[in-house]
C-alpha positions in Angstrom: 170.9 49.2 26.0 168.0 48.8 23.2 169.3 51.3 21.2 173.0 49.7 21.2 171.4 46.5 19.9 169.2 48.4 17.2 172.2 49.9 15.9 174.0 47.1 16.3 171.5 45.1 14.2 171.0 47.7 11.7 175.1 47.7 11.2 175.1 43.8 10.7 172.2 44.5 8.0 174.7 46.9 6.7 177.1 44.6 6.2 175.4 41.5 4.4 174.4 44.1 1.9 178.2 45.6 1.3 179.3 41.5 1.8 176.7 41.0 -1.7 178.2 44.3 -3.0 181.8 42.9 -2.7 181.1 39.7 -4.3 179.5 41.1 -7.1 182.1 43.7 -7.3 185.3 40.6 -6.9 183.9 38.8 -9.9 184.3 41.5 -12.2 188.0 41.3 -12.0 188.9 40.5 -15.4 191.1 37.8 -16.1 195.1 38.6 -16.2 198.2 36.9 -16.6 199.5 34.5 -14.1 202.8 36.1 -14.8 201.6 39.5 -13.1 201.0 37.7 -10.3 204.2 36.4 -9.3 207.2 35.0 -10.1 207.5 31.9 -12.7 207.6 27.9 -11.9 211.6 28.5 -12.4 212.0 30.4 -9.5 211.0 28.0 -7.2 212.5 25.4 -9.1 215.9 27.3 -8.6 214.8 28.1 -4.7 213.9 24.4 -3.8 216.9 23.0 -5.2 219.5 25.1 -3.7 217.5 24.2 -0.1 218.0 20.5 -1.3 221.6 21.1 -1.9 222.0 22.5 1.3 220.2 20.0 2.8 222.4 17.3 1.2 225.9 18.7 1.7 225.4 21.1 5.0 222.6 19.5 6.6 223.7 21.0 10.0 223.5 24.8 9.3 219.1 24.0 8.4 219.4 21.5 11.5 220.9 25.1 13.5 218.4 27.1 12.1 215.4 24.9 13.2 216.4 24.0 16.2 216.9 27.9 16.9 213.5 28.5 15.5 212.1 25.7 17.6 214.4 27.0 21.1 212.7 31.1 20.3 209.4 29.6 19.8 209.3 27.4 22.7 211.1 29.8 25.0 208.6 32.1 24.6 205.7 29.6 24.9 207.0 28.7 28.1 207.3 32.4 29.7 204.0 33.0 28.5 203.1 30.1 30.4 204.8 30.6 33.5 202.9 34.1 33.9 199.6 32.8 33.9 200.6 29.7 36.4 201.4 33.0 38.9 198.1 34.2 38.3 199.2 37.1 36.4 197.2 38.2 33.1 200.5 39.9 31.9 202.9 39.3 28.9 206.6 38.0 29.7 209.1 41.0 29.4 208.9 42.5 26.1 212.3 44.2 25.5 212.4 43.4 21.6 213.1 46.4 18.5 210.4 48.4 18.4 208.1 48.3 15.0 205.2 50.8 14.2 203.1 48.4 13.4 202.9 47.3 17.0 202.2 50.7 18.6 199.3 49.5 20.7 200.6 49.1 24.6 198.2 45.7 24.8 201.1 44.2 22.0 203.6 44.0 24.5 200.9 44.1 28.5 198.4 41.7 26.9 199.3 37.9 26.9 197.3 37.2 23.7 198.2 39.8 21.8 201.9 39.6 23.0 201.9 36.3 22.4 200.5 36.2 19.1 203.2 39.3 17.9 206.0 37.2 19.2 205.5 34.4 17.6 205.0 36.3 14.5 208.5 38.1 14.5 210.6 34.4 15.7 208.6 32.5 12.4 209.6 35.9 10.4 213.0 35.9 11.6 213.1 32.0 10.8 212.0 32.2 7.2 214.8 35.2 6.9 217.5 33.1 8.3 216.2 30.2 5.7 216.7 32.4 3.0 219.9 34.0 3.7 221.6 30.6 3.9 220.8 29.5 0.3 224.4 30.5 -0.9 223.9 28.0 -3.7 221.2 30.6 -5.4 222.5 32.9 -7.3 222.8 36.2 -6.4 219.8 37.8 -8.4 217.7 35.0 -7.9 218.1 35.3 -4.1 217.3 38.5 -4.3 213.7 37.6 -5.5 213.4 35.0 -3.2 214.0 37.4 -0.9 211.4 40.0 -2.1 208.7 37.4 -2.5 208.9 35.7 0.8 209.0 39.3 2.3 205.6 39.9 0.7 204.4 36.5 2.5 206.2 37.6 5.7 204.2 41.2 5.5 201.1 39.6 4.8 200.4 37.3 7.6 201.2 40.0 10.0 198.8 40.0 13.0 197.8 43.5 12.1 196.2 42.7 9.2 194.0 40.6 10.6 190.5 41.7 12.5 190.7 38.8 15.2 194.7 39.8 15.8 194.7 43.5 15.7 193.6 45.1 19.4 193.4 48.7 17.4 190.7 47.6 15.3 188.9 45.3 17.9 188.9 48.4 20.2 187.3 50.4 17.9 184.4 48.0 16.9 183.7 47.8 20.6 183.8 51.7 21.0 181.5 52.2 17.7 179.1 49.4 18.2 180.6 47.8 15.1 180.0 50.8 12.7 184.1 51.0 12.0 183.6 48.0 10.4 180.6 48.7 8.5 182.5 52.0 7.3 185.4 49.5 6.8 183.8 47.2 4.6 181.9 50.4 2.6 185.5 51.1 2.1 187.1 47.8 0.8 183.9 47.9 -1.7 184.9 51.1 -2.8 188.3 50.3 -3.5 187.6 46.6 -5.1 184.7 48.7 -7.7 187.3 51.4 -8.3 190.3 49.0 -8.9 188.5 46.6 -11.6 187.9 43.8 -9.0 191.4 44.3 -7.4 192.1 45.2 -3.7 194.2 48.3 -3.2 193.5 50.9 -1.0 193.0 54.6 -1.5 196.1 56.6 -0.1 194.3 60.3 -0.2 191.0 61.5 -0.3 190.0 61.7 -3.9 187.6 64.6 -3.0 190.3 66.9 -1.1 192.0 68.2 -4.3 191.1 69.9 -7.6 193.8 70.5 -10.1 194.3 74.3 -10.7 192.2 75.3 -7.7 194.5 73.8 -4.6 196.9 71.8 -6.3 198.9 72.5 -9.7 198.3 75.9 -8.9 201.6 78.2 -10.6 200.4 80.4 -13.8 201.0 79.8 -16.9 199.9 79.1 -20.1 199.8 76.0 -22.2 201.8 77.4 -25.4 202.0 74.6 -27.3 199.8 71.0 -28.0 200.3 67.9 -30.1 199.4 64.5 -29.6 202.0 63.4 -27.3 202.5 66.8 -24.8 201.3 70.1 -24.1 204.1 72.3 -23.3 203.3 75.2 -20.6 204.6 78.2 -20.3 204.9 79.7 -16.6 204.3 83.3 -16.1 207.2 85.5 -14.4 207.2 86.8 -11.2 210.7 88.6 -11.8 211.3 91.8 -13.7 214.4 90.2 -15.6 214.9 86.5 -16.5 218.0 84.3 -17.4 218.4 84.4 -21.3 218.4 80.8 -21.7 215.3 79.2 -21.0 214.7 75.8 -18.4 212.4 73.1 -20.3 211.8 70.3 -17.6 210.7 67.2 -19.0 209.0 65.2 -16.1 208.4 61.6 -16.2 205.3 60.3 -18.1 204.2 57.4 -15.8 203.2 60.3 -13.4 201.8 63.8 -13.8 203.7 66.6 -13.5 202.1 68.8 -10.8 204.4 66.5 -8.4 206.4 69.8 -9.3 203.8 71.9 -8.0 201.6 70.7 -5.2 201.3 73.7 -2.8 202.9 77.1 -3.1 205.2 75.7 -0.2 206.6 73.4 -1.6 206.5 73.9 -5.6 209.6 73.3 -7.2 207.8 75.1 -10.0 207.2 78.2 -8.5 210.5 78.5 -6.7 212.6 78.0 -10.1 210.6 80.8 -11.9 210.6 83.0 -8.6 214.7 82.9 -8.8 214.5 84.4 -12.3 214.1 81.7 -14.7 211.8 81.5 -18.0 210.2 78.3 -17.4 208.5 75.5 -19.4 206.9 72.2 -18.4 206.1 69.3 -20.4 202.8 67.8 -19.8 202.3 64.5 -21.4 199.3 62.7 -22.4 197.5 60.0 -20.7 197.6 57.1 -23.5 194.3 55.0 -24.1 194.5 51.7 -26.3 194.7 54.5 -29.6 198.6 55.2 -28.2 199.8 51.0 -28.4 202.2 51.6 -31.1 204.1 54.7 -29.8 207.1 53.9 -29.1 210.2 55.7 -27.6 210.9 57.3 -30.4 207.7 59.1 -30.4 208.5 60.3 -26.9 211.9 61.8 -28.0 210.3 63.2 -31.7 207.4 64.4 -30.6 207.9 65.1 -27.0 211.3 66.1 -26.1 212.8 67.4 -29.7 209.8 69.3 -30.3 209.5 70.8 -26.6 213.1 72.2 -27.3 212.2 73.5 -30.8 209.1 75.6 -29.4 210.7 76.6 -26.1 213.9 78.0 -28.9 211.0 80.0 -30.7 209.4 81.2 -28.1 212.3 82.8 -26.5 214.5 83.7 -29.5 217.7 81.6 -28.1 219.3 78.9 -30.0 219.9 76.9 -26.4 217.7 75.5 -23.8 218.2 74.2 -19.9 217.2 71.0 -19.7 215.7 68.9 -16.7 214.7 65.0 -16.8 213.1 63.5 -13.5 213.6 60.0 -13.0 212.3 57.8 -17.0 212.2 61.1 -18.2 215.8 61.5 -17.1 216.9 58.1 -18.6 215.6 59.7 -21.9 217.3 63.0 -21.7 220.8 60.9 -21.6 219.5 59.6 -25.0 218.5 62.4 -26.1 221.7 64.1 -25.4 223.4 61.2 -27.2 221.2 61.6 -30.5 221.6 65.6 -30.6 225.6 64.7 -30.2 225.0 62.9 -33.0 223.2 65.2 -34.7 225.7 68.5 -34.0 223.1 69.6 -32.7 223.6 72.2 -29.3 220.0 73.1 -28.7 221.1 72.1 -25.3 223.5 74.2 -23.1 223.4 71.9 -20.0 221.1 69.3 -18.3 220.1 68.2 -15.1 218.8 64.7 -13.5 216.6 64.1 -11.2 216.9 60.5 -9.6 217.7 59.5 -13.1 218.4 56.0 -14.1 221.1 55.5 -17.1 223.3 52.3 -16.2 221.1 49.6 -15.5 223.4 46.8 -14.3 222.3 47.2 -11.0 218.4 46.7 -10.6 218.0 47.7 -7.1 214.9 46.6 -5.3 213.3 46.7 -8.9 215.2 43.5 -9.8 212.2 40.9 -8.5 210.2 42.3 -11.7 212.7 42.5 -14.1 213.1 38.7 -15.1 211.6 37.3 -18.0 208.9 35.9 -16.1 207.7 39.0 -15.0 208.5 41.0 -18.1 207.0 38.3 -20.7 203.5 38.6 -18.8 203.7 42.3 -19.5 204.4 41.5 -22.9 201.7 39.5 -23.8 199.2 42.0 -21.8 200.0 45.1 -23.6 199.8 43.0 -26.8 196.1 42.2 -25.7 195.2 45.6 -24.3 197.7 47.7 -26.2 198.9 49.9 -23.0 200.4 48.7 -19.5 197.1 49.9 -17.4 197.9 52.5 -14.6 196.6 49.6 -12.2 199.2 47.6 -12.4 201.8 49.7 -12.1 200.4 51.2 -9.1 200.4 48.0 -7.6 204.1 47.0 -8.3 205.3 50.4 -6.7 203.1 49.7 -4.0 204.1 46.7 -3.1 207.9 48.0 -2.7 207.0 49.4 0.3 203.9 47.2 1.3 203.6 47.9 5.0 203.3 51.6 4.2 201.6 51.6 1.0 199.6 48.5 1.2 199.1 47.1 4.6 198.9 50.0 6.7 196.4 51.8 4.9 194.0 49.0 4.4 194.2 48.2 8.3 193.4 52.1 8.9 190.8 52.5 6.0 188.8 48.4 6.1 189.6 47.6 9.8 189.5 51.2 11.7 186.9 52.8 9.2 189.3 55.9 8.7 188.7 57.9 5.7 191.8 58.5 3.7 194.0 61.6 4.8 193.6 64.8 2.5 197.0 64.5 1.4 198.6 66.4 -1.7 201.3 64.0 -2.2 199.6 60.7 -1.9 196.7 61.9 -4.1 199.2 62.6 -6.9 200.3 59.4 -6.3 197.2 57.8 -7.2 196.3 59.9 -9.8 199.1 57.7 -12.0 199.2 56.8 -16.1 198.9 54.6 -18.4 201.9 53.5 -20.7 201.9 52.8 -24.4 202.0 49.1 -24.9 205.3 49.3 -27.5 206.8 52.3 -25.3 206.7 49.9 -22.0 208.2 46.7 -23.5 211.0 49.0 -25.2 211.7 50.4 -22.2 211.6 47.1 -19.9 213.8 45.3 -22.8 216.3 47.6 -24.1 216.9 49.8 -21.1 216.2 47.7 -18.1 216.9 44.1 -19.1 219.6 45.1 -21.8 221.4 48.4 -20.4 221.8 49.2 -23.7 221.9 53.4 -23.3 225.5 52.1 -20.9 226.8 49.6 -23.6 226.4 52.0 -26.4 223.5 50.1 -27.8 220.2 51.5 -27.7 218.4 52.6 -31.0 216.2 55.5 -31.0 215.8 57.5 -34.1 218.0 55.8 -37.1 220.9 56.1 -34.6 222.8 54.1 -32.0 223.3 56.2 -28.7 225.7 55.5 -25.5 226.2 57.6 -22.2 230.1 58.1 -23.4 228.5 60.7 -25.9 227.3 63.1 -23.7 229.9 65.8 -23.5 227.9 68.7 -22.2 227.9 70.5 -18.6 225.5 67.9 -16.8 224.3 68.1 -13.0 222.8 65.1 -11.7 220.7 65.0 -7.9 220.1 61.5 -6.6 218.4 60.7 -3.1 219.6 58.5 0.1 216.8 56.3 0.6 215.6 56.4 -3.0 214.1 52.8 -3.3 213.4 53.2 -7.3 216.6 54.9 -8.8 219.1 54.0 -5.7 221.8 56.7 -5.5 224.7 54.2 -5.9 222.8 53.3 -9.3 222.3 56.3 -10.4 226.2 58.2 -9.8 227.2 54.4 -12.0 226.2 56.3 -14.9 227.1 59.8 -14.2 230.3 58.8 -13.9 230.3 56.9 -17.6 228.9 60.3 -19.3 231.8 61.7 -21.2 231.5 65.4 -19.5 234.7 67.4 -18.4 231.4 69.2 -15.9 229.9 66.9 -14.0 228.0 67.7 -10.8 226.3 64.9 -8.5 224.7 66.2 -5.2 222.9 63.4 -2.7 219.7 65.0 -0.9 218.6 63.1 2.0 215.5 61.3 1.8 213.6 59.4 -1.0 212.4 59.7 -4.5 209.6 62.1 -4.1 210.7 64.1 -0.8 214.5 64.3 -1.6 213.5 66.1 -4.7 210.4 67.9 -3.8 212.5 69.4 -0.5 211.9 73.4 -0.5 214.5 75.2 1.3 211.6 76.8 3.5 211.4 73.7 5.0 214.7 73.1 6.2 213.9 69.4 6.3 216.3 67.2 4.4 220.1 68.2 3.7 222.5 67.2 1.2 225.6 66.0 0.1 228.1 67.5 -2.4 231.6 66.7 -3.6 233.8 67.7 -6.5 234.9 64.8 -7.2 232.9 62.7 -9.5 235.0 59.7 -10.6 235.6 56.1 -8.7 233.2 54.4 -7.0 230.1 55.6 -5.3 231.5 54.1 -2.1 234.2 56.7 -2.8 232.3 59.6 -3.6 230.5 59.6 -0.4 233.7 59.0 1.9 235.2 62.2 0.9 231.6 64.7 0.3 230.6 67.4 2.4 226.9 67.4 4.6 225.5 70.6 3.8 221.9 71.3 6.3 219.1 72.0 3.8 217.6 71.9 0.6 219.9 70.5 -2.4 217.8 73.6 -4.5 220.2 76.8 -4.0 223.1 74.5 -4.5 221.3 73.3 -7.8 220.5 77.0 -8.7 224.1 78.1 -8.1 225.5 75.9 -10.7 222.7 76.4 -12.8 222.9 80.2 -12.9 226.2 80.6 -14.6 224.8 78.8 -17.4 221.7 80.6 -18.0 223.1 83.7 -19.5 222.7 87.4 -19.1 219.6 89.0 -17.5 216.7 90.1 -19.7 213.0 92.0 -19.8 210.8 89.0 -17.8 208.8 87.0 -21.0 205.2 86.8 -20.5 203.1 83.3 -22.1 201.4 84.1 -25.6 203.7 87.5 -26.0 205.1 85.8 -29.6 203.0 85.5 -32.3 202.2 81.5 -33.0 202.3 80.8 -29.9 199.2 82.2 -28.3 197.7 80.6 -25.1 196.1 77.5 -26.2 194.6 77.4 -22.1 195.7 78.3 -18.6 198.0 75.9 -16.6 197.7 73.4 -15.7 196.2 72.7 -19.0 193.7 69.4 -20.5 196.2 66.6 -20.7 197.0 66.1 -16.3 193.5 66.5 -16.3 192.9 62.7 -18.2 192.4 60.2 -15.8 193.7 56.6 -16.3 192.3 54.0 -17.8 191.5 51.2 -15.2 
């Protein structure tokens, strides 16, 4: 018993010196733009007067919905107690959806913690219902009244809280109270890493090392400027395809997301089926890079890429592969070499690729000008869109799994983050060139001008209608960034008489990292790429498995004959400048 109490006290001692450390470590968040923070005074201008206009010419549906709310609330109040009148210390009957959060058993047998969860969901439901009956909000402002009160909805769940969450109150009791001292060393951790800001590590920073257990495929960085290194990757076939593959990847990530493991490298399996293989590696841009622009990307990055890939090999035509902004680029790209009569490339592929942005998806809450002006005036302060903050807005897409979750598991549990390769890529993420972001978020996002035959890049004015080239493009089901409906939109306005559109199951990341091996996520597939998407997926074919031999059996035919296997640093100018996965992935992010 002495010895529970003097590690008891020692833990509590523990934890008024990490309580100083967190304060210390809060008021170093530097000041940002009330913009970045949420939506502007418009929005609830727009919100509160549509309830006021429903209240005024409808009052009977919001009387409905509270008396409802009230009826649920009450209801359940009353069974609750009725059971303890009997004597009983157990919940009512608990027969409601079931939702990981609430895994525990003492949610639904306990009569606190039932109690507390119930009441939860019927105010959640409640403040749905609210929303959903503002039909005098327009449509996109609904939708980010939507998003926002979902982030209110998520936050006040029980489980986030140490008094309401039997998981962690178990495990205080079981520990003596040293989860939460672990707990709290790891919400200081996060706070000191994140500039003041509270987002919790996904993966164990220490399980990985780039080039050792991750990023691991040969190769050889062949070429370096100031804006990529391009890699070479070494054969592990006799004979290649004549024409080479250049895959351009997307520069608010790293590109080993195409080569985390040997199992499940995208990488590796392209250059095992017989391909001669290059990889863009971008650089991470400090505050030197605020004045690049999108242009630079497509110069420096994407035209020179081609050029060196064109030497290297001897052909006059390249492969090419964008993945998701990197995609969106390509189209323009493809526009500009259209324009150009240039036909360094013989056909190109999307990944998850964006080109018509008249449809926002679930990206539409930060796409306003509220939003998008507070970026604007940071990056003009700063001079690049810190990796921090992007970070956060993807992760609060998916905030129960990417937010809430892991900070219940890592500052109420105590857990150490998992050792897992995908989720440490994901927070090993980029900066963006200040001029490159608001480009990108003006022209392409806000004013779709790649679809309307708009956008300026280069002295000329590009539009999907001139892409004429074969083009293959592989969108996911449950992608929440590029959503698959979006993404076939365009396809279908590209100008190609060979256009391919395959749907993996799955989301952004694991629809397209999905080895065959695995036999994990299938596919979809149809020849017919014209209409609407609604259309297209009536009338296509389920095919079990990977989307990647599909991929490879369209891609084959225009690859060209087989020749002698091409080794990195074999042509002369073009000697290894450094093993893969070369300097630039290695940069970490600013903030």
């Amino acid at each position: 018993m002495g010895e529970n109490l003097d590690r008891l006290s020692a833990n509590l001692a523990k934890m008024e010196e990490l309580s100083q450390r967190m304060v210390t470590a809060l008021s170093s968040r530097p000041a940002s733009d009330a913009g970045l923070e949420g939506p502007g005074p418009e929005l609830y201008m727009k919100a509160g007067m549509a309830y006021w206009h429903e209240m005024m010419t409808n009052p009977a549906k919001l009387m409905e919905n509270q008396v409802q709310y009230w009826g649920e609330a009450l209801t359940h109040f009353m069974e609750a107690q009725q059971e303890l009148a009997r004597g009983s210390l157990h919940a009512p009957e608990d027969d409601g959806p079931e939702d990981k959060r609430f895994q525990n058993p003492m949610w639904k047998s306990h009569p606190y913690f039932n109690f507390i969860k119930q009441q939860y969901l019927i105010s959640a439901q409640a403040i749905e219902r609210a929303i959903a009956d503002l039909d005098n909000l327009p449509p996109r402002d609904k939708q980010r009244v939507e998003f926002f009160a979902r982030q209110i909805i998520d936050l006040f769940a029980p489980t986030n809280f140490l008094a309401t969450n039997p998981d962690a109150l178990e495990r205080a009791v079981e520990t003596d109270g040293a989860s939460l001292v672990q707990g709290l060393e790891n919400l200081v951790r996060d706070i000191e890493a994140n500039r003041g800001a509270i987002l919790p590590t996904l993966s164990d920073p220490e399980a990985f090392t780039l080039g050792q257990n991750i990023g691991t495929a040969k190769g050889s960085v062949v070429f370096r400027n100031e804006m990529m290194e391009l890699i070479q990757f070494a054969p592990t076939t006799e004979q290649v395809h004549r024409t080479p593959i250049v895959v351009l990847p997307p520069w608010i990530n790293k590109f080993y997301i195409l080569d985390l493991k040997e199992s499940n490298s995208l990488i590796r399996w392209i250059v095992d089926q017989g391909y001669t293989l290059f990889v863009v590696s971008w650089k991470n841009p400090d505050t030197s890079y605020a004045d690049t622009s999108l242009d630079d990307y497509v110069e420096k990055g994407y035209l020179e890429a081609i050029a060196t890939a064109k030497a290297i090999t001897g052909e006059k035509q390249i492969n090419a592969i964008g993945y998701c902004i990197a995609g969106t680029t390509l189209a323009a790209v493809l526009s500009l070499l259209k324009k150009r009569k240039d036909n360094s490339i013989k056909s190109a592929t999307f990944f998850t690729a964006l080109t018509d942005f008249s449809e926002q998806g679930e990206f539409t809450p930060f796409l306003d000008d509220d939003f998008v002006d507070a970026i604007e005036r940071q990056v003009t302060s700063e001079g690049i869109l810190g990796s921090h903050l992007m970070s956060r807005t993807f992760s609060f897409l998916r905030a129960n799994d990417l937010v809430y979750g892991p900070a219940v598991r890592s500052y109420m549990m105590g857990e150490a983050p998992p050792a897992f390769d995908l989720l440490f890529w994901n927070g090993d993420s980029t900066n963006l060139p200040g001029r490159m972001a608001v480009q990108y978020l003006r022209d392409l996002c806000q004013g779709n001008k790649l679809a309307l035959g708009e956008l300026q890049i280069l002295g000329e004015t590009l539009s999907l209608s001139d892409v004429t080239l074969p083009v293959c493009s592989i969108a996911c089901e449950t992608d929440h960034i590029a959503a698959w409906p979006d993404v076939y939109r365009g396809l279908v306005q590209f100008a190609s008489k060979d256009k391919t559109f395959i749907l993996s199951e799955s989301g952004h990341i694991a629809g397209i990292v999905n080895p065959p091996t695995k036999k994990k996520y299938g596919h979809y597939t149809n020849t017919f790429v014209s209409g609407t998407p609604e259309e297209w997926r009536e009338s296509a074919t389920y095919n079990q498995g990977s989307w990647w031999p599909m991929w490879e059996r369209w891609i084959a035919p225009r690859s060209g004959a087989m020749v002698p296997a091409r080794t990195p640093g074999e042509v002369a100018g073009f000697e290894p400048l450094g093993d893969a996965p070369g300097t630039y992935v290695l940069e970490k992010a600013a903030g």
